[in-house]
N, C-alpha and C positions, 0 to 999 in steps of 0.2 A: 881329642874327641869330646862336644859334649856331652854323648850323650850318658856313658858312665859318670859323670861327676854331676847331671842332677840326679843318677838313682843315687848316690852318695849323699846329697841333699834330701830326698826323698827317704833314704835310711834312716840320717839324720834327723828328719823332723818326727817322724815315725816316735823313734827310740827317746825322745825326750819326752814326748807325750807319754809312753808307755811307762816309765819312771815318775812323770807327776800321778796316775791312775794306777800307780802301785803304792806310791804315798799316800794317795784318799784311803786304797783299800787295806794298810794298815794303819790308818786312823783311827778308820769307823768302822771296817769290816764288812765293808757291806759289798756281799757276793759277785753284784756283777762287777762291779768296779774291777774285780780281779781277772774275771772275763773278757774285758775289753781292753785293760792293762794287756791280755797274753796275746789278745788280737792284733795289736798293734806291735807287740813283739813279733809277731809271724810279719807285718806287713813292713819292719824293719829287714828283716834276715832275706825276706823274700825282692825285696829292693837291693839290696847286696849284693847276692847271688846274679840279678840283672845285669847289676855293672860289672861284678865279677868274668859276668861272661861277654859279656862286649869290650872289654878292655884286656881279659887274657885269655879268652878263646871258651868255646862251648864245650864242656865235656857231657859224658852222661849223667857224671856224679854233681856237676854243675847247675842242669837243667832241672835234675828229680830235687834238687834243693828250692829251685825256684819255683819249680810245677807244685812243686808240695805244699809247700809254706805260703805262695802266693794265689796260687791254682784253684787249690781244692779243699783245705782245711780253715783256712783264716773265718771264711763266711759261718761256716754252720760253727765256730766258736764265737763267732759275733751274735748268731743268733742265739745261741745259748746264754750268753750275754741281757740279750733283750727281754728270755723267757725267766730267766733271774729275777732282771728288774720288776714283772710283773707276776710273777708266783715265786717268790726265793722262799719258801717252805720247801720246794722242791729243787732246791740246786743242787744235792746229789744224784736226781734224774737226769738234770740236763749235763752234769760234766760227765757224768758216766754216756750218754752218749755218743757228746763232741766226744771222745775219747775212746770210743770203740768205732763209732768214723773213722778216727786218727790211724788208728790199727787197719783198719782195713783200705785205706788208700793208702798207705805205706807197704802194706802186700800185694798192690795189686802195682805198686811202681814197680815192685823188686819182680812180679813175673812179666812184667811188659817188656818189650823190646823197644829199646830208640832206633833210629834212622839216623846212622851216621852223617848219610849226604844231604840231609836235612840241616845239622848241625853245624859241620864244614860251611854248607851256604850260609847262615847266618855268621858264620866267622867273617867269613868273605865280604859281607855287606854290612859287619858290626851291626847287627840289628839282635831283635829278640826273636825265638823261634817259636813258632804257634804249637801247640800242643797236638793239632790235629796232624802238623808235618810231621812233627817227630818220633808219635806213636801209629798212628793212620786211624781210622775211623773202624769200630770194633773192638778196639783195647782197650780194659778197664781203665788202665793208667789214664784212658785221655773220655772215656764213657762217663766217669763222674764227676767229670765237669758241671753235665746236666745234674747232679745233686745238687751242688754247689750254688748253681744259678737258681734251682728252686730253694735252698735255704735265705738268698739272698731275697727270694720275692716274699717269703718269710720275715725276714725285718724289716723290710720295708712298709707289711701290710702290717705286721705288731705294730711297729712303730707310730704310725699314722692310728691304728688305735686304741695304743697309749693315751695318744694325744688328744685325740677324740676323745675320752672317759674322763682323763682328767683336768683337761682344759688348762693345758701344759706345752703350748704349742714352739716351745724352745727343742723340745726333744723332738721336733719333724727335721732338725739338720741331722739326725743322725741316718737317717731317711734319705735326703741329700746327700750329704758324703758316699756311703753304699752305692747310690746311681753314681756319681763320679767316677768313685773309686772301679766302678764294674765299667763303667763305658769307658777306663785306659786302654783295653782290649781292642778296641777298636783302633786306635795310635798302632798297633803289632800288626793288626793289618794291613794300615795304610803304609808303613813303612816307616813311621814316626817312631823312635825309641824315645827321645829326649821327652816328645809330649806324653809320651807312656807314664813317665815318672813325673814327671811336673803333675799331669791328671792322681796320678794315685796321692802325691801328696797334697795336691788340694784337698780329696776326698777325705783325707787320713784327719785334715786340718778339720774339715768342717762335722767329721764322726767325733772326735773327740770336745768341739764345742757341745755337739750334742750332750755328749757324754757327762758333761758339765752341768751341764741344766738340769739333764735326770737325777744327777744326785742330791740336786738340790728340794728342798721339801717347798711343796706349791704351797700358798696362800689360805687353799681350803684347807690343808692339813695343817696348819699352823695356826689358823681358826681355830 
């Protein structure tokens, strides 16, 4: 099957970026770097958990790994990430609330219900299961998603006006990536797993070049 062995690939590229953006951020320390290191650590686990279940079958405990890590959490730690980069006087605001996020979609996985024959089908068709099949429409577990997608339009609109302020226009790929990485979702619908993970690790590729350039100090500030 390919399609487990590109989320493998897709894990993989994740997890090595996430290890160079944890060597910058014990370098220099500099807060988001840590942020976007842990993002890409979710967007590794949560690639895992994909092939995991496409290649040895879908459990519950299988799906809340990937729903969680890939779903619902990665984004608003990316965007806390972003609000780092641009007020880190305040990065114990933003990790304290990625991080009672965290808490509370992981409570609201534990009181949702899966749909077994939601699961079973994606076993059957080795695909990835939509969040809305396997929790239905109404269940927090699959309700904050809508968070999720609004922290994502979040870094996207930071990002762009980052870019815009400081005339720093390397950090619009992290902007880039984010769209990528968010339209793999659309691959789960159409039926595409393998472009599911190929898209997320594009996106993952082109967040972390972002990632790159923000750390870098612009021209004016070196002036």
């Amino acid at each position: 099957m390919i399609a487990p062995l590109v989320s493998l690939c897709a894990a993989a590229v994740a997890a090595v970026f996430c290890g160079k953006l944890l060597r910058q951020w014990r370098e220099r320390r500099r807060p988001h770097a840590l942020a976007w290191s842990f993002s890409l650590g979710l967007f590794a686990v949560a690639s895992l958990a994909a092939g995991a279940g496409m290649a040895l079958g879908w459990s519950p405990v299988v799906f809340a790994v990937y729903w969680f890590t890939g779903g619902l959490i990665v984004v608003p730690f990316l965007a806390a990430g972003q609000l780092m980069l641009m007020d880190p006087r305040r990065m114990l605001i933003w990790w304290t609330l990625g991080g009672l996020f965290a808490v509370w979609a992981l409570a609201a996985l534990l009181l949702s219900q899966f749909d077994a024959a939601a699961l079973a089908a994606a076993d059957a068709a080795h695909t990835i299961p939509t969040g809305k099949d396997v929790f239905g429409e109404g269940q927090l577990g699959y309700e904050l998603l809508g968070f999720a997608n609004y922290t994502a339009a979040v870094v996207v609109i930071g990002t762009v006006w980052s870019a815009l302020r400081t005339r720093r226009w390397q950090i619009l790929l992290i902007a880039l990536g984010v769209l990528i990485a968010g339209a793999s979702f659309v691959f789960i619908r159409a039926g595409i797993p393998a472009g599911f993970s190929a898209s997320l690790a594009a996106g993952v590729t082109a967040m972390y070049a972002g990632f790159v350039a923000a750390g870098k100090p612009s021209r004016r500030t070196a002036s």
